[in-house]
C-alpha positions, 0 to 999 in steps of 0.5 A: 510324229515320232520324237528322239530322245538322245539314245534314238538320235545316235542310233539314227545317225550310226546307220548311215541312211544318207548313204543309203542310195534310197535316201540320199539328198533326203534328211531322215532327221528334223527339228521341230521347230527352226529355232531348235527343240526336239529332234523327230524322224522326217515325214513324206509329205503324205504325212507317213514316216520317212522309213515306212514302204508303201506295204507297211514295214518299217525300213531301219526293222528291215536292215537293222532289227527291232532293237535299232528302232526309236522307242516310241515305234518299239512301243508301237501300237501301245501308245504312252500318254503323260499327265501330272505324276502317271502315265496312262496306257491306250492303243494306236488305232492306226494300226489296223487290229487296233482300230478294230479291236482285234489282238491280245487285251490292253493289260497283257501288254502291261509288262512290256509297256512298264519296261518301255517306260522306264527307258523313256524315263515316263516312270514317276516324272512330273509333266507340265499341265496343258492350258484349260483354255486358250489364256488360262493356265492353273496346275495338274488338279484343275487341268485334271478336273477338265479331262475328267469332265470331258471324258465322263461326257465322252463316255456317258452311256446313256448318250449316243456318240453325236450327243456326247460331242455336242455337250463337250463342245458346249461344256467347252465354249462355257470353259472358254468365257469363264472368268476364273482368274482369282477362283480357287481350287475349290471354287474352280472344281464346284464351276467345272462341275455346274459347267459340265450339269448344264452344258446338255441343256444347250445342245437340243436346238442344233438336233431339232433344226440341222443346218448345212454348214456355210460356204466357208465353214465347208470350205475349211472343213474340206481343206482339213479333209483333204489333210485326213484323206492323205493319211488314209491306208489306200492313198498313196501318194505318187513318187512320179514327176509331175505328182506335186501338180496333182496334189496342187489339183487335188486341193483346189478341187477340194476348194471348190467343192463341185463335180465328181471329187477327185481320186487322190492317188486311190481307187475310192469309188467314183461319187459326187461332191453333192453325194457328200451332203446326203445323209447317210441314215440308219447304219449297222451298229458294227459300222459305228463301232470302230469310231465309237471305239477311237473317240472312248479310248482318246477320252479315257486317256487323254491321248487327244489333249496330250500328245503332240499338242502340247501347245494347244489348250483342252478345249481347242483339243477337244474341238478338234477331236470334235471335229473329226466325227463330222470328217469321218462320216464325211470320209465315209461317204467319199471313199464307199461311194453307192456301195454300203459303209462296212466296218472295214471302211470305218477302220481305215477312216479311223486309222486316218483320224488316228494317224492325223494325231501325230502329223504335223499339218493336223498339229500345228498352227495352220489346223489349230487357226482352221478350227479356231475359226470353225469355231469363231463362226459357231460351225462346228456344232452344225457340222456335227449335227450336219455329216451325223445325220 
């Protein structure tokens, strides 16, 4: 989602778009939420902005030059991340040379991202601490603890990727039933830091006997796929009469789950629901690469927990986080079919999973019910565990 500041919203509204033949009757301006709040640029219901074209390209850089853009899209691929009294720099894998790695290292960018910052006004300003848990609140140091906690885990060398998000999962759902209420900050630090040395001693038994998650729990996991899908770089959802009952299609075949699956505005090659559920095996390490990528850097800066969620807790972000390494393996299977995985194909999936940050079906209260109840069921660390193998 792309936010307005004040400045943002007059330049929007001085080039005149609803009298552009191409957006007339559409609102390229909405509120976030019925009751008010920020303004943010509309979205197409494929999740894309309303000014982005099918090839790519920006219409208001197109008509108007780069200046006239919103800052957060000047800003783009670099991508702010707010926390108590800094702000930390990572990239946006969406953009395709991100999600790949390619271009220019992140401290060359430094000067421009410090200019852009100053006019957001992101320069030494305090923001208010997300939620530890889904009822706990305490300020910046422990909320920093947690992060710290949870990105030393996501990043520990010495554990492959699907072992780290487990001991996160666990590490949360200790979080979660703490009661912490009277501790201190001293005491609060000292139970963080027990959580998180136990936390690998929970996980072994999910490796050692993987289960197929249950009917439900896959039926939910494909509904928050289906969402993933539609932000993928070659779907493309179709302006066509007629296109509505597709999407409606296209759901409830996703629903059942059975048969061949369906293209979705695409050219994926054809597979079965059934393939689905196969593992993958050994795959080249490059094919790994650009995920294990994406989740080191959303870890490091905290961009998973602190942007465009600001209602959800740590621990709920994290498990969503979580949850999307399953659905990327998943997307892997649908969209290479029998040919093999190639790290391209993992690129654009993480673009996808990057994408669905800011889209607002995957950040508001329908996603967050979906994987508070993945989580209620105990299901997903069997999906991790299941799509991982």
């Amino acid at each position: 989602m792309i936010f307005l500041n004040d400045a943002d919203l007059a330049k929007i509204r001085q080039q005149g778009w609803e009298k552009h033949h191409d957006f007339r009757g559409q609102a390229v301006v909405v509120r976030e939420s019925f009751l008010g709040g920020k303004h943010r640029l509309a979205q197409r219901r494929d999740g894309r902005c309303i000014f982005l074209t099918d090839a790519g390209l920006c219409r208001i850089h197109a008509e108007f030059g780069l200046d006239a853009k919103p800052l957060t899209c000047r800003m783009f691929p670099l991508q702010l991340v707010p926390a108590e009294n800094v702000t930390h720099l990572t990239v946006r894998r969406c953009c395709p040379s991100a999600a790949t790695e390619q271009g220019r290292p992140l401290k060359e960018h430094l000067p421009t991202a410090r200019s852009l910052a100053q006019e957001m006004g992101r320069t030494n300003r305090s923001h208010t601490p997300p939620k530890i848990t889904p009822r706990l609140r305490r300020d910046w140091p422990d909320a920093s603890r947690v992060l710290a906690a949870l990105r030393k885990i996501g990043t520990a060398d010495s554990l492959p990727l699907i072992r780290q998000l487990q001991v996160g999962w666990q590490f949360c759902a200790l979080l979660d039933q703490a009661k912490v209420a009277s501790f201190d900050q001293r005491r609060f630090g000292e139970l963080v830091d027990v959580l998180a040395a136990g936390a690998p001693e929970e996980v072994a038994e999910v490796f050692r006997n993987r289960q197929p998650p249950s009917y439900s729990a896959n039926q939910l996991f494909r509904q928050v796929a289906a969402d993933y899908l539609r932000l993928h770089p070659r779907c493309v959802a179709e302006a066509e009469k007629g296109s509505r009952w597709k999407l409606a299609r296209f759901a409830i075949k996703m629903a059942r789950g059975k048969g061949n699956t369906p293209s979705f505005y695409s050219e994926f090659p054809p597979t079965t629901f059934d393939d689905l559920e196969k593992p993958l095996g050994a795959l080249p390490e490059e094919v790994y690469r650009p995920l294990n990528a994406y989740f080191r850097a959303s870890l490091t800066s905290g961009y998973f927990a602190l942007i465009n969620r600001s209602a959800w807790s740590l621990t709920e972000s994290f498990r969503a986080l979580a949850l999307t390494y399953p659905l990327a393996l998943w997307m892997l299977r649908y969209t290479c079919g029998a040919q093999p995985p190639t790290p391209e194909a993992m690129a654009e999936i993480v673009g996808a999973i990057d994408r669905g940050q800011g889209y607002a079906r995957l950040a508001g209260r329908g996603h967050r019910w979906r994987i508070g109840a993945l989580e209620r069921m105990g299901e997903i660390p069997r999906l991790i565990a299941w799509y991982g193998r």
